[in-house]
N, C-alpha and C positions, 0 to 999 in steps of 0.2 A: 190668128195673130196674137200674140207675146202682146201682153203691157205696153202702152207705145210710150210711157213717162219711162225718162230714166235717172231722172235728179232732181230736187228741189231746193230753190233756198226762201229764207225768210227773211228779210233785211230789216236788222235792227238797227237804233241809235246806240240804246242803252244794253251792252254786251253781258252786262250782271245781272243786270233786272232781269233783261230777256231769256235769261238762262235760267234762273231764279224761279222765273215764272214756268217753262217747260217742263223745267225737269220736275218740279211742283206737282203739277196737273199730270202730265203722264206718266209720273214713276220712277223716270229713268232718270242714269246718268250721261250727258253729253260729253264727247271727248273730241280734246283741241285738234283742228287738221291744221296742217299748214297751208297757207296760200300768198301767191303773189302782192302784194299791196293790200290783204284783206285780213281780218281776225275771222276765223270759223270755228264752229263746234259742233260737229255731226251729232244727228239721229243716231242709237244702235242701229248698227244693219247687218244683214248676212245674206248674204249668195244664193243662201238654198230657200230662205222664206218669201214668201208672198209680196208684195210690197214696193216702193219706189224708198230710197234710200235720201238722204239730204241734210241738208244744216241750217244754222242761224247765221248769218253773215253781217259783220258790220264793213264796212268798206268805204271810206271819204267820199264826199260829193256824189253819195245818191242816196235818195232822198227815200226816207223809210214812212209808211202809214201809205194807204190808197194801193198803189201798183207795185208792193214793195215782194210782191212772192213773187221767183221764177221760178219757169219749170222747162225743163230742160227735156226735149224728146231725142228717143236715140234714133238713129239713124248709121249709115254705112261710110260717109265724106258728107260732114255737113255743108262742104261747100256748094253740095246740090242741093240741097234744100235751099240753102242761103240766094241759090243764083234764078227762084223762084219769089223770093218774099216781095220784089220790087214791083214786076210784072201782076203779082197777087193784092198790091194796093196798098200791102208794106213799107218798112224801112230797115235798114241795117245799121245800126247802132255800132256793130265791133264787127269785123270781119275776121270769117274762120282763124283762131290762133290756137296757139298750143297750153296745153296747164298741166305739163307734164307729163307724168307715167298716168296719167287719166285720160289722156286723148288730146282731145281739141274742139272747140266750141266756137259757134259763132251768134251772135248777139240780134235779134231783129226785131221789130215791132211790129204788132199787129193792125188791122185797120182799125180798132179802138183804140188805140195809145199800150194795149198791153203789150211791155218787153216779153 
């Protein structure tokens, strides 16, 4: 079995600071993505190395500090996953929607409170 993470993010307040601070600490330079109603600044990433790929995310009304990292696992239609998390003692937050030329994603919480 392949890596079963396929995305991370890290949700910040403060999109300077938190940048600030990254790129700081591990060397590198982040660059802006675009996204729907959100500021992002991905991880480098590449195709052929190791690794789950991801960004800093700030995004209105959710709330950053405690559960503010998601990780996103890949799958084949998340809408089968999705159509197990309620039965599994879950919840779904956002149901399967699209974010582009990157797929589609659906949003669920775990039986801790983790999204």
């Amino acid at each position: 079995m392949e890596n079963p993470v396929g995305w991370f993010e890290i949700y910040v307040e403060d999109m300077g600071r938190a940048r600030k601070f990254y790129e700081s600490v591990l060397g590198v330079k982040l660059g802006k993505q675009e996204g729907p109603d959100v500021e992002m600044y991905n991880f480098p990433m590449s195709t052929q190395a190791p690794g789950s790929p991801g960004a800093l995310v700030r995004m209105p009304g959710f709330p950053v500090g405690g559960n503010s990292v998601l990780v996103y696992f890949k799958c084949e239609d998340c809408a089968v996953e999705e159509e197990r998390v309620v039965p599994a003692g879950g919840r779904v937050q956002r149901p399967k929607m699209s974010i582009g030329e990157y797929g589609f994603i659906s949003l669920a919480y775990d039986t801790e409170g983790n999204m």
